[in-house]
N, C-alpha and C positions, 0 to 999 in steps of 0.2 A: 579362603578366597584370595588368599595374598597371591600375587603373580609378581614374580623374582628378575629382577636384570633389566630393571626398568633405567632406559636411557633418557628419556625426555622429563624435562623438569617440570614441575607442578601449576605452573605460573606459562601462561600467555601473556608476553607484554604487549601493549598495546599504546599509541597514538591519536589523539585526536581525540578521545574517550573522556565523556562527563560521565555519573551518576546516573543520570535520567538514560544515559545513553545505554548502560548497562543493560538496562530489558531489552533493545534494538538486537542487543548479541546476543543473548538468550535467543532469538527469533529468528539467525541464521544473519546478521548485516555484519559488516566488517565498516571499522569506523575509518572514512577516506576524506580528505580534502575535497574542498567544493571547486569545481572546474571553473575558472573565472571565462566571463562571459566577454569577447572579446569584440570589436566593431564588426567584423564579419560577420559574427554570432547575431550580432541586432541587426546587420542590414539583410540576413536569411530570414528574419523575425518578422521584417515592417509588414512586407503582405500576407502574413499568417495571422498577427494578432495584433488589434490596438485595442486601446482604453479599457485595459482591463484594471477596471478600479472596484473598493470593495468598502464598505463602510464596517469595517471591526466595531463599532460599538452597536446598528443596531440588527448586523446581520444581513442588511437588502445589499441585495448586489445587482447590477446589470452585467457585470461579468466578475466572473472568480478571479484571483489571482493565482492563477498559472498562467507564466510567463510561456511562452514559448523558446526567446531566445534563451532562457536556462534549459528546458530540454536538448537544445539544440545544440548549447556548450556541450553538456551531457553526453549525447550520440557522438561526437565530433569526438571527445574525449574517450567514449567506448572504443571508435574504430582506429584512432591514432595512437593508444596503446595496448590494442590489437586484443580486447579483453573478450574476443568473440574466439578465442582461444581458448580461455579459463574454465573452470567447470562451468554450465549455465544450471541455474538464473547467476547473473552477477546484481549481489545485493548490498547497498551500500546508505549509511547511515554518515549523514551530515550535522556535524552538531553549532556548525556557522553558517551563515546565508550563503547564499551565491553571490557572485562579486563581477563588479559591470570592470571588466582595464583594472581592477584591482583596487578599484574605488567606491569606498562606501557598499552599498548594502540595502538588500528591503527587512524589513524591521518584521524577521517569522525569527521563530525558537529551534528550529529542526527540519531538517528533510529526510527521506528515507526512499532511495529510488530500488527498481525490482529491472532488472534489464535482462531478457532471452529467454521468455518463458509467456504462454500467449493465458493461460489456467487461471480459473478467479480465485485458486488458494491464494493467488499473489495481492491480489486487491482485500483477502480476510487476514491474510498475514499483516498487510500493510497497518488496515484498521485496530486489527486487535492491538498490536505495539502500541501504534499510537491514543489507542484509548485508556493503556495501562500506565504510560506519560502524564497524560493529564490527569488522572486518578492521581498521580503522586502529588500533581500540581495544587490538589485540592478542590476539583470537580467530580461531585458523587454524583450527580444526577446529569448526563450525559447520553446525547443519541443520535443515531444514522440518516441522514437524508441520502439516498439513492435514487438516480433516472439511469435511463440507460439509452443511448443514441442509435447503437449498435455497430453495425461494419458500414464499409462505404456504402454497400447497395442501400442499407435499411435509410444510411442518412438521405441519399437522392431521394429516396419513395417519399420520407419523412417533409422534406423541405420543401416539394412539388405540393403536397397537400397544404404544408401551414401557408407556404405563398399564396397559392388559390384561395386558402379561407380570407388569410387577410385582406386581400385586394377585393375580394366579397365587400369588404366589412370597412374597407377605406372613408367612407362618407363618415364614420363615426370616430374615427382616429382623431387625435389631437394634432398638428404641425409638429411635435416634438417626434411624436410616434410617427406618421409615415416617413420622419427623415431613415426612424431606424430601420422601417422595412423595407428603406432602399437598400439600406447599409447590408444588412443581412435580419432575417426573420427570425432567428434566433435571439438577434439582443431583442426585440421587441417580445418576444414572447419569457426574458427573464425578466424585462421594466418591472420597475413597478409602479409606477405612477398611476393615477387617481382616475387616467384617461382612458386604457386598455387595461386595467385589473381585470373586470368582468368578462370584457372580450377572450382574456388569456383563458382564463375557465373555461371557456369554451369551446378553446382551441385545439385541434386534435394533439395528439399523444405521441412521442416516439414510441413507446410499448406496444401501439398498435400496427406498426412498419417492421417490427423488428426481424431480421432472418431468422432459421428454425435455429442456425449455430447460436447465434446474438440470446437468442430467448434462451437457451439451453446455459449459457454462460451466466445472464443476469441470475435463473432459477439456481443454477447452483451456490451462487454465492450469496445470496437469500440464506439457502440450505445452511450455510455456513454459519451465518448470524443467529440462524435459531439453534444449529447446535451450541452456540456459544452463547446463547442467553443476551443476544444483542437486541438494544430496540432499534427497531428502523421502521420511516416510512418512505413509504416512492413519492419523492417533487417530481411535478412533470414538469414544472418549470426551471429545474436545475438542469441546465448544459453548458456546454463550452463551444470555443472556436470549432466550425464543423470541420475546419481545415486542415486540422493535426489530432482535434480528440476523437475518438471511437469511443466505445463498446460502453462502460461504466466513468459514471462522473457524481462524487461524493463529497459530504461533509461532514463532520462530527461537527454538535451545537450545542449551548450548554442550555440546559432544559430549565435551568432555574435561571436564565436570566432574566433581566427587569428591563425593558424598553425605557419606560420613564425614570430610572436612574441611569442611562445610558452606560447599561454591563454588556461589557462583549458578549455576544451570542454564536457568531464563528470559531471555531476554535481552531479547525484544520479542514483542509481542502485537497482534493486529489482527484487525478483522472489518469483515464490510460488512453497511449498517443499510439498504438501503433502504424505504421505506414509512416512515417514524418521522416523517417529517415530515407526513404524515395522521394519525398518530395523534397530532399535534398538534396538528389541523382546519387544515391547510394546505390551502390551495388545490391548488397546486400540488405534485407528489410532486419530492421531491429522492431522487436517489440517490447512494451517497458509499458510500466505505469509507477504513480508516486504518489507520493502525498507530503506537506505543507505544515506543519505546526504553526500556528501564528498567537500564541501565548501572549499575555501581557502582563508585566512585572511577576515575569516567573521566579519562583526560589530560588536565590542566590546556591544556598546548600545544593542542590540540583546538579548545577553550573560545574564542580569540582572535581578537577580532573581525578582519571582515573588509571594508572599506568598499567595495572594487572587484574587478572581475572584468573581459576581455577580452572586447570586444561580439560575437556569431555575428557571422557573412559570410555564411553557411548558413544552409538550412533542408535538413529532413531529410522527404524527404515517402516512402511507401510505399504498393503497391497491392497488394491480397491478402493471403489470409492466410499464404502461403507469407513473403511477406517482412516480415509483420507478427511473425511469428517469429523472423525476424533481425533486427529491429531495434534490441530491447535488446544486441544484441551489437555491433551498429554503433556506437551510442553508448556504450558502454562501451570500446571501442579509442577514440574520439575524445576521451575523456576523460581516458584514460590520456598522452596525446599533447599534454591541457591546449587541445584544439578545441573550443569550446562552438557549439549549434548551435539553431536555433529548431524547436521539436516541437510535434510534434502526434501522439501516438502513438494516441491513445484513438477518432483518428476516419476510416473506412474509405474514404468518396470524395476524390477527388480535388479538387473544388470544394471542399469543408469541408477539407479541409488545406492547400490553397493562401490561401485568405481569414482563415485563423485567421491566418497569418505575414506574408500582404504587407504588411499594415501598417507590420510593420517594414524594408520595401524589401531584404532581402536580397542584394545582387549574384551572388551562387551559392544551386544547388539541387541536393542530391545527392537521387535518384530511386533507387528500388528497387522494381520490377515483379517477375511471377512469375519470368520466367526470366532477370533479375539475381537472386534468391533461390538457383534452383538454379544457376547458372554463379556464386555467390559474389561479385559482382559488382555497382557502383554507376554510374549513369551522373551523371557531375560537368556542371551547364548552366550559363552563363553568363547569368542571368534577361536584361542588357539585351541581347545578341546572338543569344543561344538557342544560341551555337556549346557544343559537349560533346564528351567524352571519355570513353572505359568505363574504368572503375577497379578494379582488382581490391579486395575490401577485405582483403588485405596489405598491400596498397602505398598505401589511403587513407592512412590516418594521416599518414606521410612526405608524400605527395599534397595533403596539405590546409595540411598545416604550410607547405608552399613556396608554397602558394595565400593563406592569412592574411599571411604575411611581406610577399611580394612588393604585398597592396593597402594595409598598413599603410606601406608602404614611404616 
């Protein structure tokens, strides 16, 4: 299996790169500077989003923190170095906050944005990294909170109805509360206060507004979590600003936390914005979603940079959505085994996931069509021969380790 006249060196060096960061590039992120957030950036912000505060230790929030003016730096920074150029998705792992004028900081562990790709592999990609972070952190007992807002239309349906229940149900509001359903009916329906708990229970649902697209997106990514062995439940009182966020809005929470020892229960936060860059007068619509680590007194050991990583020999290509399903799990044993691999997870042809990777001339290609999905199964090719082998994925891991060895040899 040795392949002869090999020009590229064994080693990717890399910038910006911790430890923890290392599973991010397993996952297809490129580790990049965080776009500092500039007074333009906040004054695009004011009427998208205020008081978005969050209590880290006991987990209640009237709003998440997601900033807006960071998305905003974000897009801003997509279209000014014209990354709507690049292969898409552009995926990018932040191992330092975002930065207001280049000052100071909000006090999260990591980000990881997914930019030009609309598919909720992007929101199971996002989750899974960031759940295999905190497992390093020392959180074994760890799980999903999911709602889903949907597209613009499902939000108007959605908001027309909670308005109408709540102005029903006004007489019973606290003063605190009808300020917020002037403000918007969304913060009133994350409160949590003592006044509208009950009421929020019985408030209708975005799930029940959602379009056939919106539903078909949240179910697949559902899809996602169980092939992946994830726990999750749907908050219906998890949302965001209606004004930038769409379709999915999530949390990972640590399941073992203790309210009366006041242990974080938040651990990371995300949602996905698209349209926000029209309401920026973009030309062009960007779509993206992220997510938020917000760790506290994380491992030092973690933190340590990291200048190189073992270059793929692989790329991972997939066809259907049968084995678009197994894919996170494919990459996730390869990663366990320390096989990095070049991806394309976010994109369904086969022409677009072959052109995103050749560039970098891979010498192998592991393939998964529908019926390597259901027989478990990868077929391993040899890009300059085309000769191949079926692989169980048992036996990849092992398979691939003696396939890296033997070209590096």
């Amino acid at each position: 299996m040795i392949i002869k006249e090999k020009t590229e060196n064994k080693f990717v060096k890399y910038d910006r790169l911790d430890k923890i960061g290392e599973i991010a590039v397993y996952y297809g992120f490129t580790p990049a500077k965080s776009p500092s957030v500039t007074k333009a950036d906040l004054e695009a912000a004011r009427d998208i989003l205020e008081n978005d505060t969050i209590d880290d230790e006991t987990g209640r929030h009237s709003r998440l923190p997601l900033h807006a003016e960071e998305k905003i730096a974000l897009i801003r920074t997509y279209h000014e170095e014209d990354m709507q150029a690049l292969f898409q998705p552009v995926m990018l792992y932040y191992k330092d906050p975002f930065r207001s004028n280049g000052k100071g900081g909000y006090h999260r562990y990591a980000d990881m944005e997914i930019l030009g790709t609309s598919g909720p592999i992007a929101e199971a990609t996002l989750i899974q990294a960031a759940r295999l972070m905190l497992a390093e952190e020392g959180f074994g007992n760890i799980e999903v909170e999911v709602n889903s807002v949907g597209d613009r239309d499902s939000i108007a349906r959605f908001v027309r109805e909670l308005t109408a229940y709540y102005r029903k149900h006004v007489n019973d509001m606290s003063p605190e509360s009808r300020q917020l359903l002037k403000n918007d009916p969304f913060e009133l329906l994350s409160a949590h206060n003592s006044g509208c708990e009950g009421l929020n229970e019985r408030a209708p649902k975005a799930l029940d507004f959602l379009s056939e697209a919106s539903r078909r997106h949240l179910e697949e990514l559902l899809e996602y979590f169980e092939s992946l062995g994830i726990g999750y439940t749907i908050n219906n009182s998890l949302v965001a600003n209606r004004k930038y966020a769409t379709e999915t809005v999530f949390t990972i929470v640590n399941a073992d936390a203790d309210p009366s020892k006041k242990e974080q229960k938040v651990l990371a936060v995300g949602v996905r914005y698209n349209g926000l860059a029209r309401r920026l007068n973009m030309k062009r619509d960007i779509q993206g979603v992220g997510i938020s680590i917000l760790v506290k007194g994380n491992k030092p050991q973690l933190r340590k940079p990291v200048s190189k990583m073992k270059r793929p020999i692989a790329s991972f290509i997939q066809l259907g959505i049968e084995s678009k399903r197994v894919a996170l799990e494919v990459v996730e044993n390869l990663r366990q085994a320390k096989i990095p691999l070049y991806l394309s997870l976010a994109k369904d042809r086969l022409g677009a996931q072959v052109s995103s990777v050749e560039r970098y001339r891979p010498p192998y290609a592991i393939v998964m069509g529908k019926k390597e999905a259901v027989d478990r199964t990868v077929v391993v090719r040899r890009t300059d021969t085309h000769a191949q082998e079926i692989v169980s994925l048992a036996d990849l891991p092992k398979y691939m380790k003696k396939v890296e060895n033997d070209y590096w040899r």
